[in-house]
FITORTI-459875 format. One line per field, with one value per residue (C-alpha): x, y, z. Coordinates in pm, 1 decimal. Each point is the difference from the previous one (the first is absolute). Layout:
REM FITORTI-459875
u	[X  ...] .
v	[Y  ...] .
w	[Z  ...] .
***
This chain:
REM FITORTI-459875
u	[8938.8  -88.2  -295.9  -251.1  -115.7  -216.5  239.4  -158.9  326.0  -51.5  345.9  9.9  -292.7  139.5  320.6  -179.9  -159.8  309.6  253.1  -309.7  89.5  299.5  -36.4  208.2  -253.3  178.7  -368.3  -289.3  -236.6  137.6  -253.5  43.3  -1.6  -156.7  74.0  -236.5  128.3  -197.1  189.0  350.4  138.5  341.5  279.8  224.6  -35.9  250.2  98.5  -67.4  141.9  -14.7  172.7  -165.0  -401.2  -234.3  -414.3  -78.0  -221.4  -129.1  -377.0  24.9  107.2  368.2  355.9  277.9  374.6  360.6  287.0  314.5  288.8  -229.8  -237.4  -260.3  -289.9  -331.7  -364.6  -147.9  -353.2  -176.3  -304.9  181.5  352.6  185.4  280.4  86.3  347.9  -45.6  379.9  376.3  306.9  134.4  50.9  -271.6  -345.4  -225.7  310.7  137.3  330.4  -79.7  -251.3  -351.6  -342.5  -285.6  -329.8  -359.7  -108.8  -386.0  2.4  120.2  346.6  287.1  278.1  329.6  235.5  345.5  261.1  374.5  245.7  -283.1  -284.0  -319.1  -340.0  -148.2  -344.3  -156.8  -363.9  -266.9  107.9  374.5  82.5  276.0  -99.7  241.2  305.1  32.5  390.0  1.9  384.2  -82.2  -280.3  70.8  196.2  -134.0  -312.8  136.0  332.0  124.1  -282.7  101.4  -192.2  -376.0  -334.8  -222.2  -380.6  -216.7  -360.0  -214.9  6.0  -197.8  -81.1  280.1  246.2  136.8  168.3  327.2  122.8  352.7  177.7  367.0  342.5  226.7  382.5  208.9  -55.7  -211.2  305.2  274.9  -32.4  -203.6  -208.7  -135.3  -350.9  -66.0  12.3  -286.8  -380.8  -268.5  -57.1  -290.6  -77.0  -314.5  46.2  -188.4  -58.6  -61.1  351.3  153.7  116.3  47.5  -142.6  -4.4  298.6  11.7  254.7  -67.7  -57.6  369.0  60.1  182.0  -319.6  -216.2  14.9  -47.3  275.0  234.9  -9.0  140.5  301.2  322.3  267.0  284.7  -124.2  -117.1  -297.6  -164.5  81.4  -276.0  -251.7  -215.5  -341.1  -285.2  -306.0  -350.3  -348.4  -332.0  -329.0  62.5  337.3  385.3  162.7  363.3  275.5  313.1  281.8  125.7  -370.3  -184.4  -318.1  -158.2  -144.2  -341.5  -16.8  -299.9  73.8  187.2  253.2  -163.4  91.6  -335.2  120.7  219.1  19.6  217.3  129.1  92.5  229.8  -19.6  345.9  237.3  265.7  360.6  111.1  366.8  150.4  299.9  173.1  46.2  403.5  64.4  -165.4  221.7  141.1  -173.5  83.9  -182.0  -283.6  -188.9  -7.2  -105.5  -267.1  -114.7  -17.1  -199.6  -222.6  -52.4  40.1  -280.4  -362.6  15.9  -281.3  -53.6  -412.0  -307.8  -371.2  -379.2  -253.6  -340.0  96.1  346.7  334.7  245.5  377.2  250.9  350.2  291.2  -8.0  305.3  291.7  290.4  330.4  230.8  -259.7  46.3  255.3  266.3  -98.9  -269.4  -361.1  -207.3  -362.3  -180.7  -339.7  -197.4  -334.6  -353.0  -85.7  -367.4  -111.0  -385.7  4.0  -364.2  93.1  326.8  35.5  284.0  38.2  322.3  96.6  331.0  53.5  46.3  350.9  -99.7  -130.9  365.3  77.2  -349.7  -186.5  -356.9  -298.7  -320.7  -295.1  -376.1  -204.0  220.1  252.1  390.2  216.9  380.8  266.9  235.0  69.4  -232.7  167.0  372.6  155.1  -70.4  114.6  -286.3  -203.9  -379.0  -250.5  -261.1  -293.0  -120.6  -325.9  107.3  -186.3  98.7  -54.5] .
v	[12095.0  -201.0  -188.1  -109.4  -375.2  -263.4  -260.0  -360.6  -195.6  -379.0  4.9  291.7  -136.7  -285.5  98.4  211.1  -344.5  -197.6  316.3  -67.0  -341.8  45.6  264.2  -136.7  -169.5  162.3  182.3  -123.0  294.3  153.6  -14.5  10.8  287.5  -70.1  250.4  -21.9  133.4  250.2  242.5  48.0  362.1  -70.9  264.9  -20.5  37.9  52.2  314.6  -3.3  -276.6  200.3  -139.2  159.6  43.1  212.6  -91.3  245.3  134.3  -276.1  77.3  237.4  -254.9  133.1  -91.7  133.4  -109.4  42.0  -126.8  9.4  151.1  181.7  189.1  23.8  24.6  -62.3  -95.4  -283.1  65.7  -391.6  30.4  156.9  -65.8  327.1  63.1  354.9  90.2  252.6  65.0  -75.9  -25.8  367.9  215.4  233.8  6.4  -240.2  -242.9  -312.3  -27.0  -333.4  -289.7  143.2  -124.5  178.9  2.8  159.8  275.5  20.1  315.1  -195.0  138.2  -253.2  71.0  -175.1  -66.6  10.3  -196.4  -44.2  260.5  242.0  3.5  232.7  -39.8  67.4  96.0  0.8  25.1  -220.7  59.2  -84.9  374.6  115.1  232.7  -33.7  -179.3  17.3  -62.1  -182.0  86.4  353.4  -49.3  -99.0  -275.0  -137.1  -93.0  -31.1  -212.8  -148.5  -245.5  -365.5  -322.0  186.5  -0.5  268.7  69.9  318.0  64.6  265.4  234.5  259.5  291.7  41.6  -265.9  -294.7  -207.5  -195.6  -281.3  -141.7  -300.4  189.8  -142.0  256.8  -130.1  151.1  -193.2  -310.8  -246.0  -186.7  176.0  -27.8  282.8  -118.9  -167.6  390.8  96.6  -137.4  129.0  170.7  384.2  161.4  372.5  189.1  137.7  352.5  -89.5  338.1  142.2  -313.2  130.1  -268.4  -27.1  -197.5  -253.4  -319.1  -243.5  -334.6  -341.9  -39.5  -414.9  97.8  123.5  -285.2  -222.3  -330.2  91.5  116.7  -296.1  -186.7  219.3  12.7  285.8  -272.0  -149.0  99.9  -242.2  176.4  106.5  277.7  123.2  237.0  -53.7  -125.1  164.0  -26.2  182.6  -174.2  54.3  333.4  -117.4  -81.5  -335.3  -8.1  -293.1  26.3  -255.2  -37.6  -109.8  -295.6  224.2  220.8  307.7  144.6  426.5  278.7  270.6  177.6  -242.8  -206.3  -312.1  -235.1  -350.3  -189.3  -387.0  -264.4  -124.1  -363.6  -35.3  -292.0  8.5  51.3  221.3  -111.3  289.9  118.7  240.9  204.3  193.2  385.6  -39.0  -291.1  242.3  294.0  -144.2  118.3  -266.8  -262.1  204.4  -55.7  -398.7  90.9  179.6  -244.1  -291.3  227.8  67.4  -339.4  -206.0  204.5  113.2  315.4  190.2  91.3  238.0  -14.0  69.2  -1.0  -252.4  -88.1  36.4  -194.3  170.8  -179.8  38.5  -169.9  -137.9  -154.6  -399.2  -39.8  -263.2  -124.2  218.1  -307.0  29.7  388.6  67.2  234.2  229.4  14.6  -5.8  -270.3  -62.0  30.7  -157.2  209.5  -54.6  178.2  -18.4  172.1  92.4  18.0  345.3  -73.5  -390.1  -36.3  -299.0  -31.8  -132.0  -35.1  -47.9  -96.0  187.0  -187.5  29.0  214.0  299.0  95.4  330.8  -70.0  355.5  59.9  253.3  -49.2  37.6  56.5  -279.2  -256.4  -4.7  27.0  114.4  -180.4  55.9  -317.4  -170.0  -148.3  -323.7  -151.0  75.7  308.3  321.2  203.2  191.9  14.6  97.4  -311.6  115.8  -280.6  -33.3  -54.2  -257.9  -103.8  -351.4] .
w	[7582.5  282.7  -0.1  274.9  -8.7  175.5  136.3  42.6  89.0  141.8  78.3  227.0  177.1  52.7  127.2  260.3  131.8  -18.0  215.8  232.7  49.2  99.9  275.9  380.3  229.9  317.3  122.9  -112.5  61.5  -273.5  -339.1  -348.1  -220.9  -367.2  -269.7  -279.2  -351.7  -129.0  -303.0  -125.4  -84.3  -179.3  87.9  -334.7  -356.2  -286.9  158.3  342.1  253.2  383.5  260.2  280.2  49.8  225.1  26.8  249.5  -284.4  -101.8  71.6  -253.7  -245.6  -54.9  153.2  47.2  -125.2  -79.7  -44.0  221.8  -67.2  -298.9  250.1  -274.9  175.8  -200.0  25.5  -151.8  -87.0  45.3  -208.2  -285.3  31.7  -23.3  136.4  76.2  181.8  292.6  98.5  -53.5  162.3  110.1  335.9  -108.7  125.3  -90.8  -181.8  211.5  160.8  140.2  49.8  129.5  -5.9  -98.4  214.3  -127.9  266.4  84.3  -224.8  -272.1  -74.3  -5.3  295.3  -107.7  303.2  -57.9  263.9  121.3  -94.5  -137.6  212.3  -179.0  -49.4  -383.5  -28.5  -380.4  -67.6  -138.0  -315.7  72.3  -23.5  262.4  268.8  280.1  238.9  307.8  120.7  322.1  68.9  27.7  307.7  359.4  29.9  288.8  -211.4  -346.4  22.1  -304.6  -97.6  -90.3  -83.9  71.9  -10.4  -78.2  -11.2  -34.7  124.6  14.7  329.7  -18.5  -269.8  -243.4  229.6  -21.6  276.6  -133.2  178.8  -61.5  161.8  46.8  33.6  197.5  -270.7  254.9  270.2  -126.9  -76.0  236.9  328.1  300.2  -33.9  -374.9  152.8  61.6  -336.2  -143.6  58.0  -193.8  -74.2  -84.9  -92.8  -141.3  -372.2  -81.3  -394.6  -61.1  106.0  72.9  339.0  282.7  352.8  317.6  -95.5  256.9  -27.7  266.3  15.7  53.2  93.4  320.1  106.1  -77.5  241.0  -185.2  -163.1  190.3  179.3  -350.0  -18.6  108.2  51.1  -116.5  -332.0  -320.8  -53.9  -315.7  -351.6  -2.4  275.0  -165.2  100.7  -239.6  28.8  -152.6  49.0  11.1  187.4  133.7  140.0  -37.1  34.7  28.6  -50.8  120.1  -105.0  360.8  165.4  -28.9  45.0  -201.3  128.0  -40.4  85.9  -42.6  -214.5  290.5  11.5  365.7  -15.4  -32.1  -31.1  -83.0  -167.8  43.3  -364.6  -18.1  -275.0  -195.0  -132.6  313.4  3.0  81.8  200.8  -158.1  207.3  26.3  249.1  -94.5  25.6  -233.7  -316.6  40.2  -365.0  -289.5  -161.4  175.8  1.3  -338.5  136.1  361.9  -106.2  -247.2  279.2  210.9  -273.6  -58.3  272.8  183.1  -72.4  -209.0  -38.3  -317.6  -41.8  136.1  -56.2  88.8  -144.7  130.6  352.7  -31.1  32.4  -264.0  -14.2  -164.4  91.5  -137.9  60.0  263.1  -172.0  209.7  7.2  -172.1  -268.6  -122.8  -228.0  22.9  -307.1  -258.7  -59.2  118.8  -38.2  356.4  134.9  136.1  285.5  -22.9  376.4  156.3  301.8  50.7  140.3  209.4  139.2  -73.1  -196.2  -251.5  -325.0  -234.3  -355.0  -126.6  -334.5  -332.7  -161.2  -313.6  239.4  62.1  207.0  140.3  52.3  -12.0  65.2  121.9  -177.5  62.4  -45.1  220.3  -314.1  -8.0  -268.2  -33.9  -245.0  -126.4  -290.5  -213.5  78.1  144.2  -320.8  -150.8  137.9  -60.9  205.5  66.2  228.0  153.4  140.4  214.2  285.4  353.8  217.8  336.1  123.7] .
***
């Protein structure tokens, strides 16, 4: 069973100070931000050790895990440990061909997005019990290509709706040609939860039609590993990264562009390119992709806290310095944007947070997963308070 605890850890505290210290002095309008530990949720036991964990949920004390290739979805209850499986690997409905991530609707059931080669949309309620999938390969197309590398969030629309919004990766054409910078944008469609029927379907935000973008791209080279736009919602509207801007993008809830911010990057990127015809070999692939990936600032989520929009990147390292296979550890930047002046602020992570995610919480707080320190594999969940400054 997996317990909830307080954490009081002087050496995580510390090392937040000390990754502080050591942030690049190339703009000096950029703050400091200060994470102050508050609670540890550990992710393991004797039976359990996830791999992979959702905190969409979180306000109702539970999150969401499994492990990969397993699929065994569960829920772990935080105040009294439980863990209860939901699904399992299987083609049928409601059991997981691939990696998806779960999100809590306003209503309270749990939607469970699957992506890649089987592309549906699992909807249990709030007691975990299965009531429907939706398969995206069976609708139009045009609006529901093949979804890869996305972001998803529900909100309430109107009486017994739901609007979905999904960051979308069009797989056959978003690699090695030209036309790939048209393949990525967001859809968004309005869910009946009664009969689960679909209406009004819009897919836009396309970068070739973003001027500040386009501007960035060119019809010879392949200058990023992914696209797919990041997107959050806070204060009645959306905020949007994408990896090939150095703005990020304010819009109402029609989608009008409000404003945008300039983001000065503390940790420059060293802008690896390659032109479409020298990666017709598969082959060389796996290692082109991993120098775009890392040479350059990927994206990696987003979110809302008391008026700042946060996202997080991948801390750019020189191309002679990747290696040709394996696993490495990555460093990762907490950067915000002061959505009402614009100032910025940065963070860059400590080690033990590795595969840096995290969700934002009332109360100005943020919860991370990593390790409980550099040496231990094991998972857990910080819950830490945000200041800016």
């Amino acid at each position: 069973m997996i317990r909830h605890i307080i954490f009081i850890a002087f050496f995580f505290g510390t090392l937040i100070s000390c990754m502080q210290s050591e942030k690049t002095a190339s703009n000096n309008t950029v703050g400091d931000i200060t994470l102050i530990p508050l609670d540890t949720i550990p992710l393991f036991d004797e039976v359990h050790t996830f791999q992979f964990h959702f905190f969409r949920n979180l306000e109702i004390n539970k999150v969401s895990a499994f492990n990969y290739p397993i699929l065994d979805l569960s829920v772990i209850d935080l105040e009294s440990g439980e863990v209860r499986q939901i699904t399992q690997a299987g083609e049928a409905p409601g059991e997981l061909a691939n990696i998806a991530e779960p999100i809590i609707a306003p209503n309270g059931d749990l939607y469970v997005l699957e992506q890649y080669n089987v592309t549906r949309l699992h909807i249990f309620n709030e007691a975990y019990e299965y009531k429907h999938t939706i398969r995206f390969d069976e609708l139009n197309t045009r609006y529901f290509p093949e979804l890869a590398n996305t972001h998803f969030q529900v909100f309430k629309y109107g009486p017994n709706e739901h609007k979905l919004v999904f960051s979308v990766e069009d797989l056959l054409n978003s690699q090695y040609n030209p036309k790939s910078y048209d393949a990525y944008g967001l859809v968004e469609f309005i869910l009946n939860i009664e009969d689960y029927t679909i209406s009004k379907p819009q897919y836009f935000l396309t970068q070739d039609k973003v001027p500040a973008i386009k501007k960035a791209l060119s019809a010879n080279e392949l200058k990023w590993q992914v696209m797919t736009p990041n997107f959050t919602r806070g204060a009645d509207h959306y905020y949007v990264m994408y990896q090939t801007s150095k703005l990020a993008f304010k819009y109402d809830t029609l989608w009008n562009l409000v404003e945008t911010y300039p983001v000065s990057y503390q940790y420059p990127a060293y802008g690896y390119a390659v032109p479409f015809k020298e990666i017709d070999d598969t082959k060389k692939r796996l290692f082109v992709e991993r120098k775009l990936q890392y040479t350059n600032h990927t994206i990696t989520h987003t979110g809302f806290v008391n008026n700042h929009f946060l996202f997080t990147y991948r801390k750019p390292i020189r191309e002679e310095q990747i290696p040709e296979s394996g696993v490495f550890d990555r460093e990762f930047v907490l950067h915000a944007i002061n959505v009402d002046d614009g100032r910025e602020f940065d963070l860059l992570v400590p080690p033990n947070l590795v595969g840096f995610k995290f969700q934002a919480l009332p109360g100005g707080r943020l919860a991370i997963t990593g390790r409980v320190n550099e040496e231990s594999e094991d998972r857990s969940l910080f819950i830490f308070k945000v200041e800016f400054g």
